[in-house]
C-alpha positions as CSV (number, residue, x, y, z in Angstrom):
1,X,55.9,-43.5,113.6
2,X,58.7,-40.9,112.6
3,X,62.3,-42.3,111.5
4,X,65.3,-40.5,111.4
5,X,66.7,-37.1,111.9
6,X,68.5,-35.5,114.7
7,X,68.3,-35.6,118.3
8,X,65.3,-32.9,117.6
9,X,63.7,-34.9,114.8
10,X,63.7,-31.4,113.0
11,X,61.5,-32.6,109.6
12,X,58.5,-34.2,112.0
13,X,58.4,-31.5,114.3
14,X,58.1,-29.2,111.2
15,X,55.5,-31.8,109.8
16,X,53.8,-31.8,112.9
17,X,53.4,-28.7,113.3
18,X,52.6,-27.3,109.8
19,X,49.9,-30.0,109.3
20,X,47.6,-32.8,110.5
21,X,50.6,-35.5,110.9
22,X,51.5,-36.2,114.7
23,X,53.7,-39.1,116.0
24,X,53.3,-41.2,118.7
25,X,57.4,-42.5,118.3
26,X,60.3,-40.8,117.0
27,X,63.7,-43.0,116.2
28,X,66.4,-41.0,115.8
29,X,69.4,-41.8,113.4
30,X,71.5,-42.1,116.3
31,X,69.4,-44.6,117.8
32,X,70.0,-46.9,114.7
33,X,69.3,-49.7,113.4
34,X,66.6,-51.3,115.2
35,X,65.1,-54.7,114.4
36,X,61.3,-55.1,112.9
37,X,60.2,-56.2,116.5
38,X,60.9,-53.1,118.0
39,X,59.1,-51.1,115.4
40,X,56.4,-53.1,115.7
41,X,55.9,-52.7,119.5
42,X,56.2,-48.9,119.2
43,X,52.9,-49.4,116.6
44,X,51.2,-51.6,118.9
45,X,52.1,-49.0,122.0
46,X,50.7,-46.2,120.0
47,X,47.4,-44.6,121.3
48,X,45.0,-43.9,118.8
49,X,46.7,-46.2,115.7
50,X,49.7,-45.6,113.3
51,X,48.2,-44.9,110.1
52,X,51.7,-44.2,108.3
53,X,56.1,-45.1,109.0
54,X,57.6,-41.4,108.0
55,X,60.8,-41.4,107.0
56,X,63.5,-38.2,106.7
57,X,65.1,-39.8,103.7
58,X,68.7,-38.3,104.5
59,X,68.9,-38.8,108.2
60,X,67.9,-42.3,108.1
61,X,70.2,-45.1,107.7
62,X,70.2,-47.4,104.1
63,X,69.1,-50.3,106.5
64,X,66.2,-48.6,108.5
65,X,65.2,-47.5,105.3
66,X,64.4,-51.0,103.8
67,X,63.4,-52.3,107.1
68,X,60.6,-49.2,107.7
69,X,59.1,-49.6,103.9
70,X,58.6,-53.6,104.0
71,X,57.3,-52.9,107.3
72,X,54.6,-50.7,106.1
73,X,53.9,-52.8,103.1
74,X,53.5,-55.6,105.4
75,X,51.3,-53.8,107.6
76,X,49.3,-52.4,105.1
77,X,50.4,-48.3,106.5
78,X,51.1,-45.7,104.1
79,X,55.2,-44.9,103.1
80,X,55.9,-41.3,103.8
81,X,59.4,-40.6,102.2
82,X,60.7,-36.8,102.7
């Protein structure tokens, strides 16, 4: 699950590309803030598992931010700050 960034998501596609990380759902800054339930159905809608919430640190609003790591702690995924 990717958070933050542009329309383009330009750090994930970067990620995805140069690496083993994929997502299954990009959020947008734009699209900001959602609540934990709608986070949680984009894990539960993803084929194959989350295994990790990645954050792009700058285009990600304070209150996502907060909301994406107690979510992961919660859940038990790994925190990927960039």
């Amino acid at each position: 699950l990717g958070i933050g960034g542009g329309h383009y998501a330009p750090k994930q596609t970067k990620r995805a590309l140069e690496s083993e990380l994929a997502f299954g759902h990009i959020l947008p800054k734009y699209a900001q803030p959602v609540e934990e339930d709608t986070l949680i159905q984009a894990i539960e809608r993803t084929w194959g598992g989350v295994e990790a919430i990645y954050v792009d640190w700058k285009g990600t609003k304070g209150e996502m931010r907060k909301t994406a790591r107690a979510l992961a702690e919660k859940l038990g995924l790994e925190f990927i700050r960039d």
